[in-house]
C-alpha positions, 0 to 999 in steps of 0.5 A: 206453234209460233211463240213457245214459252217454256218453263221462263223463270226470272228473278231480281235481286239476290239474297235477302232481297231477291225477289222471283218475278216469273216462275216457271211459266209455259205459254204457247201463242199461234201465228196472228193470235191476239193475246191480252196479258192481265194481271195485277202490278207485280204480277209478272206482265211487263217483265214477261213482254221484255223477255219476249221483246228481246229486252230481258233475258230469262234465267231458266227457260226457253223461248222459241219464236218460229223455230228459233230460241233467243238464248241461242241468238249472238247479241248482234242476231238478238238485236236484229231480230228486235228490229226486224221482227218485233213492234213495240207499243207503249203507254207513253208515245216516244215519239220524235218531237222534231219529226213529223207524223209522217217522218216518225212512222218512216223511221220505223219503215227504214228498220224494215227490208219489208215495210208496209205502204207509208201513204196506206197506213196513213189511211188507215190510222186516220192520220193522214191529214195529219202527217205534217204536223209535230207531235206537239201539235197532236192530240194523245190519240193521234199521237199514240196512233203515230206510234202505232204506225211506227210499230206497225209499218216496219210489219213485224211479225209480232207486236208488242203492246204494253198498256197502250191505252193507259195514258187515254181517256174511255173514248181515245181508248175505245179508238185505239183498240179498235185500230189495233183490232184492224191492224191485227185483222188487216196485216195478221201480226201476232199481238201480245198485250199487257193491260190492267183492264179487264174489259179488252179481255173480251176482244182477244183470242187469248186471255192469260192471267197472271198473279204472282208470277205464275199463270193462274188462267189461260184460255181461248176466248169462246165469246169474242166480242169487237173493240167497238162494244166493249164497255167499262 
């Protein structure tokens, strides 16, 4: 098994005003599967990405990517698994505002000892007429396909996607899902997905929802269905 999450509890706060995020979650997650994270706000979704990201640390629990467990990991072991192994996706882009299309998404190739072709995956997003334009001279879908060169080009063994397509209208979201549907398909990363939208269920492997902290459904989707015909 891939990613293993065992028994990962966390909480914030103490006393009175403790409050348990996560209690006691179990996960197991294959190489290149796409797992989409629901959940309502204060469910657990987000924290559990930034645990799994190297971001948060667990109070209780073990989680093992490919054989090794983070918490045996030395703080300078944690970081470069972070930029070795892991790409991040977020709602809002982060991107470079001096940098170019193309310069943004070679800052990620830099973090790499294995990236992917730059001019590529270009191509690939639909960006490479672009790749000399400033970020403020891009629309929100190109921006946020920018960012996901970025994450992608580094080729990391797991992606990280924290409601990418939060900040975007139907049809730009449409697009993007439909990208990471390809990057997935294209390159094989393992894909980890937190969104409110229930309808991009039906395009991964594996649906986990979440409600207060704990996993309430988690199953492999038997009717899968491809970005393009999602509806909502």
């Amino acid at each position: 098994m891939f990613l293993q999450i065992q028994g990962i509890q966390k909480s914030f706060g103490a006393g009175d005003s403790r409050v348990d995020v996560l209690k006691g979650l179990d996960l197991d997650i294959e190489r290149g599967e796409f797992c989409v994270l629901l959940g309502p706000s204060g469910s657990g979704k987000s924290t559990l990405l930034n645990i799994i990201g190297g971001i948060d640390s667990a109070d209780e629990g073990n989680l093992v990517i490919d054989g090794e467990r983070l918490a045996d990991m030395s703080e300078k072991n944690l970081s470069l698994y972070r930029r070795k192994h892991l790409g991040y996706i977020f709602q809002m882009y982060n991107l470079i505002p001096n940098l170019t299309v193309r310069e943004n998404i070679e800052v990620g190739a830099y973090l790499s000892d294995k990236p992917l072709d730059v001019d590529e995956l270009l191509h690939t997003l639909g960006i490479y007429e672009h790749q000399r334009k400033l970020p403020n001279q891009l629309s929100g879908g190109q921006q946020q396909r920018t960012a996901i060169g970025r994450a992608i080009v580094k080729n990391p063994d797991i992606l990280l996607c924290d409601e990418p397509t939060g900040a975007l209208d139907y049809n730009t979201s449409k697009e993007i899902l439909k990208l990471i549907e390809t990057v997935n398909q294209k390159y094989g990363n393992t894909i980890v997905m937190v969104t409110h939208n229930d309808a991009i269920k039906d395009m991964a492997d594996r649906v986990v929802k979440l409600r207060d902290g704990m996993i309430r459904k988690n199953y492999l989707n038997e009717h899968k269905i491809p970005a393009a015909e999602l509806d909502w």
